[in-house]
Each structure stands twice: as C-alpha cells, then as structure tokens.
N, C-alpha and C positions, 0 to 999 in steps of 0.2 A: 614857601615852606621854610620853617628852622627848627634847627633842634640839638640840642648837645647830644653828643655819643654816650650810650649806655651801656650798646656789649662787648665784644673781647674788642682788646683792640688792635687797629689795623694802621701801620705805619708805609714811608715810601721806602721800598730796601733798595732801591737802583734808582739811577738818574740820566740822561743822555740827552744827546743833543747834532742837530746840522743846522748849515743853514746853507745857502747855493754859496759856490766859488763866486760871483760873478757880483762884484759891487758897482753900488750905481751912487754916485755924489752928488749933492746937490749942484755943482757946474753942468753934472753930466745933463740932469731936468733940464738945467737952463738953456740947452741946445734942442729940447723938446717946446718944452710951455715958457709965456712971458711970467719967469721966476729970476728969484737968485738965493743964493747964499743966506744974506741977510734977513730978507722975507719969510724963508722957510725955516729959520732959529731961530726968530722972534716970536712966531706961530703956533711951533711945534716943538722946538730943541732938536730937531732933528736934522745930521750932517750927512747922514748915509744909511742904505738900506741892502738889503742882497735882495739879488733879483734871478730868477730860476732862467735859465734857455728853453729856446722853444722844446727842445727836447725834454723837458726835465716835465716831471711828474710830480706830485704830492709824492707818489709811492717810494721815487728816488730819494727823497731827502728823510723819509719817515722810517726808511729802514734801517740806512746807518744811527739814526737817533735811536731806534730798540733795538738793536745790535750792541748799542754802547751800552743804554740802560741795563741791559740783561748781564753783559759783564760785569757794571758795576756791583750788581745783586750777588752775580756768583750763581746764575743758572743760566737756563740752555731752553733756548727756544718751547722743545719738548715738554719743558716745566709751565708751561702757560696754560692755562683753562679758562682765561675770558679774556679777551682781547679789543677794546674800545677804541675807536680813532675819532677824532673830537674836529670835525672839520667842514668848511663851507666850499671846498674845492676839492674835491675826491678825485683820483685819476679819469674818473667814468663815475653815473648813478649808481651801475653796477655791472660787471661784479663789486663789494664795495673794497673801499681798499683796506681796510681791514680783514678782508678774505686773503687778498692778494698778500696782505705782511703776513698773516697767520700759516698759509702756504710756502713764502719764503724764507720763513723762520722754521719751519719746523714744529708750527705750536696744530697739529694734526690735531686732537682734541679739544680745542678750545673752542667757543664760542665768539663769534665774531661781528662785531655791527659798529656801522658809522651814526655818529652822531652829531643832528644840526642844533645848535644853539648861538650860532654868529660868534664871535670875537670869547663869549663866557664859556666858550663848549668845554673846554681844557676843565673847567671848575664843577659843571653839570657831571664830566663826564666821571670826575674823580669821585664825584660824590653818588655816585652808580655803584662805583667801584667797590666802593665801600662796605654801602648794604649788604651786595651780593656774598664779600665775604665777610661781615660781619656775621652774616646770617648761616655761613658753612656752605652755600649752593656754592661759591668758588673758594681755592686753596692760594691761587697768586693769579695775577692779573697783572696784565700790560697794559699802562692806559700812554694815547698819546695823541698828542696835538700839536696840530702843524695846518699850514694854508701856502698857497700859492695864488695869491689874493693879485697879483702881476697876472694872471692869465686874462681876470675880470674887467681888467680897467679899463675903465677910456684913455687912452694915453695922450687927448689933446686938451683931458678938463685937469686943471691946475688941481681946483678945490682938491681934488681924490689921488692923484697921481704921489701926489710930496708927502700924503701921512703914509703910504703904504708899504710894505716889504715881506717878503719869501721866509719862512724857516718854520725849524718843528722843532719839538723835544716829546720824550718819551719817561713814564716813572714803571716801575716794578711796584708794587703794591699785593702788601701779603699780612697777613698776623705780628705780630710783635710783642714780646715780654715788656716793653715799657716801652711809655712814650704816645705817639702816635695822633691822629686825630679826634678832634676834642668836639667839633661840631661845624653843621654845614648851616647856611644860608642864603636860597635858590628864588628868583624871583621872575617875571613875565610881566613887559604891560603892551598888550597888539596895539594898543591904541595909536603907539608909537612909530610900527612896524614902518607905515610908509617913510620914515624919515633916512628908514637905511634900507634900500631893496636891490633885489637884483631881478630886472623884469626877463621876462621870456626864457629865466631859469627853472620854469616846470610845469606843471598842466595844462597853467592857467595863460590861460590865451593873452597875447602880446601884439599890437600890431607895428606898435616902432622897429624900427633897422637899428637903433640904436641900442643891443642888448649889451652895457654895461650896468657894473655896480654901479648906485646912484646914494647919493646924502646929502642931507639937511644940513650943514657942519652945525649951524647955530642949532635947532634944536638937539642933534646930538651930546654936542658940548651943555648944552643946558641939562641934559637927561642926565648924562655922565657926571658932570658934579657933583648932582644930586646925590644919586643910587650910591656914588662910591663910597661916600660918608655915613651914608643912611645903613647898608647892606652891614659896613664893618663894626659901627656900631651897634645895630642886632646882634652881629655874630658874637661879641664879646661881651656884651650885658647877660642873652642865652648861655655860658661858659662862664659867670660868674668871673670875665676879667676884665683888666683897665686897660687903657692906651699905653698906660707905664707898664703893665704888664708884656708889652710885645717888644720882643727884642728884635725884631726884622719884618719890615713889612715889603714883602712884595703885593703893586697894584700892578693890574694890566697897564702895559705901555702903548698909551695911543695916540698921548699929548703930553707934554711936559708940562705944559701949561694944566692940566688938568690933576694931574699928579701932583703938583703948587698946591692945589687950591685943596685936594687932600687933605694932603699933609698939614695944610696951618686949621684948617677944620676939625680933623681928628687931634690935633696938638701932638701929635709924633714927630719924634725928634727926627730933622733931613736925613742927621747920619744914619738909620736903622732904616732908611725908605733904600729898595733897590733900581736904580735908574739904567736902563742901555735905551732906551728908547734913542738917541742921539744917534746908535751905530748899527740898528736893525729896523727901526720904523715903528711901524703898527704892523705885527704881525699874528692877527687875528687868536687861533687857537694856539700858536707857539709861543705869543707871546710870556705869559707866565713861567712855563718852564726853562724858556730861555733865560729868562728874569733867577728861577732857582739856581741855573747851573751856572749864572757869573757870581751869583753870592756866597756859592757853596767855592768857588772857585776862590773869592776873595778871603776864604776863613772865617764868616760869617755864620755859615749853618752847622755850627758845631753843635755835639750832645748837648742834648737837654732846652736849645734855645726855641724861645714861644716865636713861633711864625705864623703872622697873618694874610691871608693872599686875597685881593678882590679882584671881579673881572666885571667886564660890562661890554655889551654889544647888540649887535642887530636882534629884532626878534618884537621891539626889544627885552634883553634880556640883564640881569645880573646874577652877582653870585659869589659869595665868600667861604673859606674855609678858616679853622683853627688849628694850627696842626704843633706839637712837642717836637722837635726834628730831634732822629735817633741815629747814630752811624751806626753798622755792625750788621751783624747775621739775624734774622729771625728767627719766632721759632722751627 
C-alpha cells in the first residue's frame, strides 16, 4: 500500500528514547563466538550494542522512552488516547505491553495494542497512527518501538549474535498547523518469511530444543537492498519529490553495509543519511527512532527539513514514510 496524505495533518510533537546501561563490544563477543573486532566492522560497521539484564523487560526500557517523548510534547500521560507499541519481544503475549505503559503512564483512556511487523514495526506502526487521527477517531497518540532482540538469540551462532542490540524510542503524534506527514509506503512479501523466523514463538507447533531467532543473512541482505531502494523511491515519486528533495534520510540500521548500498542507489548525499548503527546494532523496532533522536540531537531535524525514513524486516516486511519535521506545540 502507498499513498500521499490528504487530510489534516498530523505531525511528531515529542520524541524519546533508552536503550540498556549495559554495553557489549565487540571484544566482549569475541569471548563468546569465534569473532573479532575486525570481522564484525567489515561486515556490519558495527563496534557495540546495549544489551538488557536478565531482569530488564521491553517494558523497562519503553517507559522511560514515553516518559521522555511525552515531556518533550509538553503532556501528561493522561493526554494519550492510542497507544501502539511496535515490537517482536513484548514483556509477555499478554497482557500486551502497551497495556502495561498505558497503565503506568497514566494514559487510563487510551487504546492500547502491540504491534508485530519485525524490525518495520516502528514505520507500520506510525502509519496506523496516523489514519486514526487523521481520521478524528484519536486526538494524540504515543507510538513506540523498541525490542529486546538479546532475550531471542542464540548466543553461540555468530551469524545472529554481532548484528543485534537492545533499545526503544518513543514519538507523540497528534495534528499540527504545518508541516507534518506527507505519505506512507507499507509493503509484505511471506514468501520470504522463512528467511527470518523465530520457531516455537507461537501456535504453531515446534519440535527442535533450539527456540532461537533464526536467518538467512544472504537472503536477507539480498531482500534488504532491494526493498530499501525500491520502498523510498515509491515513497517519494507518490509525494511528488526527489532525492535532492530530502534533507535527512533516516534508514533502518541493520548493516552499514546495506545503508552503502542505499545510499549510492538512491544518489543521497552520505551527509544527510543518519548512521549509529556502529553504537547500538540492529535494534529491531527502536531502531529508527533512535536513528530520529541522534539527528535531532545533532541539529539536523530542524523546522521545515524533508525527512525520509525506511524500515525493513522480518515478515518480510518494509515500509517508508515522508514526513516536513516541525518543532513547537500543536494545535
């Protein structure tokens, strides 16, 4: 599905973020799996990841991220009437944990559901978000995405271990006098699905002992080139703009090496591409918003600048937005 935004529009008025205290380096791997240093920055670009404690929850890391988003906004949990959590590792099935933030924030009113769409969820979910209050059914909405993709892993298979890492971010999302999102671009192929699974994670009967996430890296990597170039180009042909039109591109960070291969495809300039994948990994659904809060952090997402964001993951799935970034209050 694509399509440019037609009715009022709806901008991010907040932004937040965590990720676990607890960082893991690639020395630290190397006392795990036959890796190094070397290996794993030739690969991936990736030097280090945060990694949650046994004790630590999705819920832990997703709160202080909407707790920050909601201040950045300038409201109060209380102000929330839909609330999305964009993730493949939920505290529990259920209660989901978006109940569990909606409860500890304070958003008693709101509307609450988790959302699987693999590594894209963050993009799927924003673009939910959207509808519902483009449409008037919500007034402001908390969308957030975050993974704790460390709980799933095999921690003795190399391939899986070095691209992954912990963390969430959270936006506010509500109406706006200018600015805002300009159109989405959501995509699905199962065909693909076995390439990134996670078995004995639900109905469907399992008989291995070995319930980790599991992937193809080569077809992944093959899929991901693909879709990332394909998706952002829809998105910006549908919205009537260029590549020179986009002053910041945030991609999902999963490989750097894939983010490369982007960028020389789309022809956007390296400096308007957003990068941490180096100091957080692949972190599924947090990834993009973590991606927002270092750019906005670098003086990058100032008024008025064209921001493009893609995502790609299990499912498989993809998924782009177009968004004006607007600082200030709404209406």
């Amino acid at each position: 599905m694509i399509g440019a935004t037609t009715g009022p529009r709806v901008g991010i008025t907040g932004l937040g973020t965590c990720v676990p205290e607890q960082v893991m380096t690639n020395a630290d791997l190397a006392k795990l799996v036959d890796t190094n240093d070397e290996w794993i920055v030739e690969r991936t670009g990736i030097k280090e990841r945060r990694i949650a404690t046994q004790e630590e929850a999705l819920s832990d890391i997703a709160l202080p991220a909407s707790r920050a988003a909601l201040a950045d906004a300038g409201v109060e949990g209380s102000d929330i009437d839909l609330l999305i959590v964009a993730t493949v590792t939920p505290d529990m099935m259920f209660p989901t944990t978006s109940a569990i933030l909606a409860d500890e924030l304070g958003a008693t009113s709101a509307g609450a559901y988790d959302l699987l769409a693999g590594c894209t969820g963050f993009m799927y979910a924003i673009a939910q978000a959207y509808g519902l209050l483009a449409s008037g059914m919500s007034n402001r909405a908390l969308v957030v995405g975050g993974d704790v993709l460390s709980k799933v892993l095999d921690w003795t298979d190399r391939s899986t271990v070095v691209l992954f890492g912990d963390g969430a971010g959270a936006v506010v999302m509500e109406r706006v006098e200018r600015g805002g999102f300009l159109g989405f671009e959501l995509g699905a192929d199962g065909t693909g699905g076995k390439h990134l699974w996670y078995p004995g994670s639900g109905s469907r009967h399992y008989d291995g002992s070995d319930s980790f996430m599991k992937m193809n890296g080569r077809e992944v990597f093959k899929f991901a080139t693909r879709v990332m170039v394909s998706s952002a180009r829809s998105i910006l042909g549908q919205c009537g703009k260029t590549v020179d039109d986009v002053d910041v591109y945030v991609p999902h960070q999963a490989n750097k090496r894939i983010i490369d291969h982007a960028v020389a495809k789309l022809g956007i300039a390296p400096e308007k591409t957003v990068v941490n994948v180096q100091k957080y990994g692949n972190t599924s659904s947090g990834s993009i918003p973590l991606a927002l809060a270092d750019a906005r952090a670098d003086g990058r997402l100032s008024d008025g600048k064209l921001v493009l964001m893609t995502g790609m993951g299990a499912g498989l799935t993809w998924g782009s937005a177009l968004i004006e970034w607007t600082e200030g209050a709404a209406q």
